[in-house]
N, C-alpha and C positions, 0 to 999 in steps of 0.2 A: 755419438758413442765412439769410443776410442776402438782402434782395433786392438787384437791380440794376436801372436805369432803362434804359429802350429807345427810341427813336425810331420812329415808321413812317409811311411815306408813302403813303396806298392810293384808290381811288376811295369814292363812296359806294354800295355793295350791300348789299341786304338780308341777304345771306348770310352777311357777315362784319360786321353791325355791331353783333351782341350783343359782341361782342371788342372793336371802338373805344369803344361804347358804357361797358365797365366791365363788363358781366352779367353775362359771363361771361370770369373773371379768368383769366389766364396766370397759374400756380401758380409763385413768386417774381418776379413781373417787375411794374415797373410800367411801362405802357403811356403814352407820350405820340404821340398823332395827328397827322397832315394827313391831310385830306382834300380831295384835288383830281384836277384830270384827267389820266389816263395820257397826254398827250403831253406835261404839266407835268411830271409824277414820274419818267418818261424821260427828259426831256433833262437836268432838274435834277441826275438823281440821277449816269446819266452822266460828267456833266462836272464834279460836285463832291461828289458820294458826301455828300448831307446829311444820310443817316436811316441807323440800324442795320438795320431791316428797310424791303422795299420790294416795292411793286407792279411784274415787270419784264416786257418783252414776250417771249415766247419766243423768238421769230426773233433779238432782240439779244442774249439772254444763250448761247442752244447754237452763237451766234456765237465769242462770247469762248470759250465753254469749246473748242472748235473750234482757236482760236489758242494754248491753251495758258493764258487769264490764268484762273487762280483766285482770284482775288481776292472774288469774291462765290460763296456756294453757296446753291441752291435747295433750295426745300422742295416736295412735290408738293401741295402745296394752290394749286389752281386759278380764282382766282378771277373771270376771266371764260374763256369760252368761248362761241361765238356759230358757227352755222352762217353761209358764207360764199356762196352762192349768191347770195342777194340785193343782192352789192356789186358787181357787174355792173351798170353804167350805160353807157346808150346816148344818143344825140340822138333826141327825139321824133319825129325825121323818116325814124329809119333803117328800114332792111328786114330788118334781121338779125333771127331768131328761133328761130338755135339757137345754140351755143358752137359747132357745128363750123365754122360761118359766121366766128370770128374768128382763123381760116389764115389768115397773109398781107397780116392785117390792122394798123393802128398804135392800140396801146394803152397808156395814159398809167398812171403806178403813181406812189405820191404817195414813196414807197421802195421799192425794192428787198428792201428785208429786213424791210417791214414785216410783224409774222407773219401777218393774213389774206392778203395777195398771195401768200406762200408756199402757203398753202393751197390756192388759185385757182388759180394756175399749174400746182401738180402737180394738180386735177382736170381741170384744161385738158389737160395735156400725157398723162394716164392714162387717163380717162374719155371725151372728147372729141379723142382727135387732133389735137391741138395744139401742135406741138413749142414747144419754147424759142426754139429758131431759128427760126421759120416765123413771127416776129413781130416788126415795132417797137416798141421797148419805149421810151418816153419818160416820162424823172421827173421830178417838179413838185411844188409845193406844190397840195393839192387847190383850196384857194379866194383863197389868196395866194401872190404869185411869193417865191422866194428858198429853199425847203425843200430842204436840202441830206442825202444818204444818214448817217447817223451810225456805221455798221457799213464794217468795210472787207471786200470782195465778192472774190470770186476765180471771175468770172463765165466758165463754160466757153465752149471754143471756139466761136465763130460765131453766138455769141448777139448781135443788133442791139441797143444799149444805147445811150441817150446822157442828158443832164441839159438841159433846160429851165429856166432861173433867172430869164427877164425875163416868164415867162409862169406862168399857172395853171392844171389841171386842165379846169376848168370853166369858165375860157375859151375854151382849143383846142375842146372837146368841141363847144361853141357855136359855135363859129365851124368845123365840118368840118374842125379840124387832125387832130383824133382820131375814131378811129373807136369804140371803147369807152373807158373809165374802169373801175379794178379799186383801190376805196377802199373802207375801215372806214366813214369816214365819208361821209356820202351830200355830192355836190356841190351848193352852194348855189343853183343854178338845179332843183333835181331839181323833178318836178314845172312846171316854168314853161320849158320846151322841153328837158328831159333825162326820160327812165324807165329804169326799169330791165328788164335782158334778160330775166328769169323774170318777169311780174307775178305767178304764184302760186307764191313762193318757198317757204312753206311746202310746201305739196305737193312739192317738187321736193327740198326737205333732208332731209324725213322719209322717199322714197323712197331717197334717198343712204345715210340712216344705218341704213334695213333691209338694204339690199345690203353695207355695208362696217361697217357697226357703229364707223364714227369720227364722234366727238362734238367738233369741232375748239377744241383748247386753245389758248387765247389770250395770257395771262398768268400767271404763278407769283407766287409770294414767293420773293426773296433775302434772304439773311442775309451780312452783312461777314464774312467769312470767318474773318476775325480775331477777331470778337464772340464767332462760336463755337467758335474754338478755344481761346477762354478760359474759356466756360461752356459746353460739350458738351452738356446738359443741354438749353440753350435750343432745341434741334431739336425734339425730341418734345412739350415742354410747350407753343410754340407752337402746332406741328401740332393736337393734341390740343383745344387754347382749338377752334380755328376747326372743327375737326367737329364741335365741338357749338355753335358759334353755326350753321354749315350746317342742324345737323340741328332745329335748332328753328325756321330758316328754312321749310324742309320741311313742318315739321308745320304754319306758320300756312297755308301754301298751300294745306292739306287742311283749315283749319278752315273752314267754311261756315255756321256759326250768324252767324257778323259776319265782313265782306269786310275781309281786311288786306293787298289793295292792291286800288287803286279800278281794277278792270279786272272789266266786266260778263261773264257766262259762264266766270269765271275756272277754277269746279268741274269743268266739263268737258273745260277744254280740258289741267288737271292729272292729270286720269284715263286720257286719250287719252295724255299723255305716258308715264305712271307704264306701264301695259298694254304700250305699246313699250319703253319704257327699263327698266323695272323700278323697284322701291321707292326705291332712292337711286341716282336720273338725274343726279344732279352729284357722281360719284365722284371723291376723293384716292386720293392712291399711284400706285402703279405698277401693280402686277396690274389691276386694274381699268380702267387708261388705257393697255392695251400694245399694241393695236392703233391708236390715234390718235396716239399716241409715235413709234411705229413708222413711221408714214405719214410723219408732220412729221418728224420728222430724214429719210427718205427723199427727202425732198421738197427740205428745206433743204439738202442736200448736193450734191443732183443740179442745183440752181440755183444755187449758188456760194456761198450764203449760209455755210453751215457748210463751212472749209476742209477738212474730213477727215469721214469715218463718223462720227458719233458715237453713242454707245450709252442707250439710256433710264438705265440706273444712272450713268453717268457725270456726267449733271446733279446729281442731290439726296446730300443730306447720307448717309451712311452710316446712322446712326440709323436714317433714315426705311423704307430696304428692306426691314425684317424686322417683324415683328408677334410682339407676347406671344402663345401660344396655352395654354389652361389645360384 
């Protein structure tokens, strides 16, 4: 079988870069990379679809499949994932010191459909008594004015919503236009009169993902839909490459004869993970991610993001739901 050339456009992680690297090869595929930043690979890809495979944010793609475009299909290799407690930003001056404190209150989101805010908002509205409606919801670019929603939103009834374009995040917040901030990325004053609501946000994830066992999925891989309705094949061999560049990720985390990432106490704080999450804490597929699937489309639908229910099978390729069993 001859090979084919592929395009991809992904961040730089440890966990997928025996695969950009070459190491570990997609069995007939040659691989050409970017490596850049998911608000680059977002917008780029977006609005002019330049790679075969790509790094997509969830909230924008279970968007589309929502409306009906098939155009791209995902794979469930997850390649970030980040507990979202800690993106909870306050003015250094405020009083508030629990989520139930932000009833009623006006809260700046850099999008709508960005997938951590989805997150936030349904543990807002689930965990913390927080309706949809019982809030200002003001969108902004986080640290520059002009960031505009890229998802079209079919925002329920009575939800306060409006767009801020000549202002920033992190200037309202500074100046008391806002009372919280709900961003991925922290706002450029954080620390220099902004913190954040949880200061021991670990503490506060780790007790969230005993109680609910959701490990919050960030971003997927897409495939042009068309790439692989020409080589069917390219589902699983990709798949396939990136669990084992994961799982040899994995294994350098547990090596502790030599530190292969420079983060002191690293041993311990992977053993503490592994004890609660078990052997492979950063699981692909679906069985294994079907209660955080579950939550996130619950989440996105209930916010207007995703127009309709949609179903965990309904995002990824076909291939991908079943497993060889021998």
């Amino acid at each position: 079988m001859s090979r084919i050339s592929l395009s991809i456009a992904i961040g730089d992680y440890d966990q997928t870069r025996d695969v950009i690297s070459g190491r570990v090869p997609i069995e007939g595929v040659d691989l050409f990379p970017s490596m850049l930043s998911a608000e680059e690979v977002f917008h780029r890809f977006t609005h002019y679809r330049e790679w075969d495979i790509c790094e997509m944010s969830m909230g924008r793609y279970a968007s589309m499949v929502s409306q009906g475009d098939t155009s791209l299909t995902a794979l469930p290799v997850f390649v970030s994932r980040v507990f979202r407690h800690s993106m909870i930003y306050l003015p250094s001056s405020s009083t508030l010191t629990d989520p139930h404190q932000l009833k009623g209150k006006r809260i700046g989101i850099p999008e709508w459909a960005q997938t951590a805010t989805i997150y936030v908002r349904g543990m807002l509205a689930e965990d913390y008594a927080v309706p949809l409606d019982s809030v200002e919801w003001v969108q902004a670019g986080v640290n520059d004015p002009g960031r505009k929603e890229e998802v079209m939103l079919k925002l329920p009834a009575g939800v306060n919503y409006r767009s801020e374009s000549s202002k920033s995040l992190d200037g309202m917040l500074l100046s008391g236009e806002l009372d919280a901030v709900l961003s991925a990325r922290a706002p450029q004053h954080f620390g220099k009169g902004i913190k954040r609501l949880f200061e021991d946000s670990q503490t506060v994830e780790l007790s969230y993902f005993k109680a609910t066992r959701i490990f919050p999925i960030m971003h997927a891989l897409v495939i042009k839909t068309e790439v692989l309705d020409k080589n069917p094949w390219i589902a699983m061999n990709v798949m396939k490459a990136f669990e084992e560049a994961k799982r040899r990720s994995l294994e350098r985390l547990k090596e502790i004869t030599a530190a292969h990432v420079p983060l002191p106490c690293l041993g311990s704080h992977v053993n503490l993970i592994r004890e609660l999450f078990g052997e492979d804490y950063w699981p692909y597929g679906i069985q294994a991610n079907q209660k955080t699937l579950d939550a996130f489309l619950r989440f996105a639908f209930a916010q207007g993001v995703c127009h309709r229910q949609v179903l965990p099978q309904e995002l990824f390729a076909q291939q991908t739901l079943t497993q060889v069993r021998i």
